[in-house]
N, C-alpha and C positions, 0 to 999 in steps of 0.2 A: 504493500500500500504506500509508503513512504517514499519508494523509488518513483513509483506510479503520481504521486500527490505532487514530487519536484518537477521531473521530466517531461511529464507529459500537460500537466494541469501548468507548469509554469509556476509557482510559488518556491517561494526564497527563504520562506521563516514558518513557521510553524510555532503552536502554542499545545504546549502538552497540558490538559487538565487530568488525566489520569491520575499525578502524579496528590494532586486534591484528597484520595481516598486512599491508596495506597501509596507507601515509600519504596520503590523499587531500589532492585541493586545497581550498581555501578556499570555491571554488565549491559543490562539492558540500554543503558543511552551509546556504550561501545559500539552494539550493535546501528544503533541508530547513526551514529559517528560512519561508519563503516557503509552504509546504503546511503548514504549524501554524500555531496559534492563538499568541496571542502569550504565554499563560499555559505553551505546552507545554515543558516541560524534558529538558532532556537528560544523560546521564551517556558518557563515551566512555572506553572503552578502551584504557589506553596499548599503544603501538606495542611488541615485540618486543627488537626494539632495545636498550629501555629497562628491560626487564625480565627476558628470559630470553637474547638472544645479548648480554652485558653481560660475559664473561670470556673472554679467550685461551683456545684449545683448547690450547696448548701447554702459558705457562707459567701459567696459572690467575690472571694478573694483571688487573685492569678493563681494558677498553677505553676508547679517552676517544670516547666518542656526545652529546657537547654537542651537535654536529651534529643529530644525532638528535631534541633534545629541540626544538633550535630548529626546525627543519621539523614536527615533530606541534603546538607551538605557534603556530607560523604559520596551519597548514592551522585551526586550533579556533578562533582568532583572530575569526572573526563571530558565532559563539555568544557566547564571553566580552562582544562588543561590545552584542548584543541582548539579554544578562540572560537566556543559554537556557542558560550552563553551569552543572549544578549541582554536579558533582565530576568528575575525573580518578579512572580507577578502574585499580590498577596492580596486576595478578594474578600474582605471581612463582611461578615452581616447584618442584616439590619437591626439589629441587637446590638451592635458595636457603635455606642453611642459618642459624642464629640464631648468628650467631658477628660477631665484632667490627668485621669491614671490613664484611659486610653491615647492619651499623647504622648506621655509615656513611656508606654508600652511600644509604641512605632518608632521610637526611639531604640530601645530594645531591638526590635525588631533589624532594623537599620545597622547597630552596632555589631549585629552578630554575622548580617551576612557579610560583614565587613569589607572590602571594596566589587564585591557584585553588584549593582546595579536596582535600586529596587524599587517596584512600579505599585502604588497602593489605588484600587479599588474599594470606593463605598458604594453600600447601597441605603445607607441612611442621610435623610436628607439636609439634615444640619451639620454635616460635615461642609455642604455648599455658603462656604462663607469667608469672606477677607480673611476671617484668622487662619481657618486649613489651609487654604490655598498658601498664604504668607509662612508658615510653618512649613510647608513641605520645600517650598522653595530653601528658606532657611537652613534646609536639612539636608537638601540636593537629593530629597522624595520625589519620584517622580509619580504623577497623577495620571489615572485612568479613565479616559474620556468615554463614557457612554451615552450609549442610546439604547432606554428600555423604554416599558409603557410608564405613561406620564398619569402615573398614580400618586394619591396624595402620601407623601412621606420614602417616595424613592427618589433617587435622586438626578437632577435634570441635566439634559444635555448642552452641555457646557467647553467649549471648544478652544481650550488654553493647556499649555505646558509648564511643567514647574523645574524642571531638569533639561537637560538639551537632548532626552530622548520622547520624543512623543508617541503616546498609545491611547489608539480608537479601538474603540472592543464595542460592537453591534450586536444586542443581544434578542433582537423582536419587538416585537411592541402587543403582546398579547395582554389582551386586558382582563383576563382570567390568573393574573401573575400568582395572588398572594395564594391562591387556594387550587391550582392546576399540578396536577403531577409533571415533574421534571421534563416528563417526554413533549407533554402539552404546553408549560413555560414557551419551551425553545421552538415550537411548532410554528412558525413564522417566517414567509418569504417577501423580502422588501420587493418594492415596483422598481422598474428603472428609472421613473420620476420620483422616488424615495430615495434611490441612491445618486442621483445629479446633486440634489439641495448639500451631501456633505462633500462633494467634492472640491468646492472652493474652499473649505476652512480645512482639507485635511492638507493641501496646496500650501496652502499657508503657515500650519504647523511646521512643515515640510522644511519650509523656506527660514523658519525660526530653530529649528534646531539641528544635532547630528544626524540625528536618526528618526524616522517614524514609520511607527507601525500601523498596520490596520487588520483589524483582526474580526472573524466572523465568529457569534456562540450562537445563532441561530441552526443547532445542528441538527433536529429533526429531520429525517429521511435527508440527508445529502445538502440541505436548504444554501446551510451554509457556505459551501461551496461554490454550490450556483452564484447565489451573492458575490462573493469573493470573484469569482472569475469577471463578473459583471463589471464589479468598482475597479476589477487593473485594465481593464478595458476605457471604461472612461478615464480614469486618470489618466492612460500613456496615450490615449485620444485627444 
């Protein structure tokens, strides 16, 4: 698949969320290493752990998952070595609310993967404010630009970089979001006049930093794909 997804489909970077539920071994990205080209990049998904099981059920106090960081850093360990990682992308919940220990904590975060690259995803809505924004800059956090459905308390799309790597992550616009099974979230195929409107502001991040990504979570039957082929077509159009 991954021969097939570079070669033939034309894509350059890839975003492993696998790596979200399980911590794989070292081996498995060797592989991955091994069936790309040596230009092909990667972006991987932090583990769980690290982002959403991160407080006592009880007393709502952090858990200490150093542990945690050091095994997802281990396993990513051959990418970092062959110049395939391009960021750690760490997608927190809506539950991870903009309050003082969770700042933090991304701090934390930041210090352990120590000079990796690291791209923070919210999906709560008051993270979208002068102070985030100005803290992640602060921090050389780099922030994840979405597009989901525009439900009250997720968070809006918003088309700014706080690092000099930019990341668009498209995730549907299903309005069944907060109560739809996983398969059904991401069940969503944009229009081609859905995907014209971000091409001028992804142009433009482009133009504002090193690097920028665009990335599809619309993955329902294939969706996202389609998409994706669709946006490198208009952009290189």
């Amino acid at each position: 698949m991954l021969p097939f997804y570079e070669q033939k489909l034309g894509f350059k970077i890839t975003e492993i969320n696998s790596t979200y539920y399980t911590i794989p071994s070292p081996k498995s990205f060797e592989g991955m290493i091994k069936k790309t080209s040596p230009g092909f990049e990667f972006t991987i998904k932090a583990h769980k752990s690290m982002t959403h099981d991160i407080r006592d059920k009880d007393t709502g106090a952090f858990i200490d998952n150093k542990d945690a960081f050091d095994r997802f850093l281990y396993a990513i360990e051959p990418l970092k070595k062959e110049n395939r990682l391009t960021a750690v992308l760490a997608q927190f919940p809506y539950s991870f609310h903009a309050v003082k220990d969770n700042y933090d904590y991304l701090l934390t975060f930041k210090e352990r993967l120590k000079d990796i690259p690291l791209v923070v995803e919210f999906r709560n809505y008051y993270w979208h404010s002068e102070r985030g924004l100005t803290f992640l800059k602060e921090n050389n956090i780099g922030y994840c630009i979405v597009d989901e459905p525009k439900l009250k308390g997720l968070m809006p799309y918003n088309p700014t970089a706080t690092t000099d790597l930019g990341y668009f992550r498209f995730h549907g616009r299903n309005a069944n979001w907060f109560d739809a099974s996983v398969a059904e979230r991401y069940d969503y195929l944009y229009t081609p006049d859905d995907l014209k409107i971000f091409v001028s502001d992804i142009k433009k991040i482009s133009g504002a930093t090193r690097h920028t990504l665009v990335m599809f979570n619309n993955c329902h039957a294939g969706k996202s794909v389609r998409n994706a082929i669709e946006m490198l077509k208009l952009i290189e159009g």
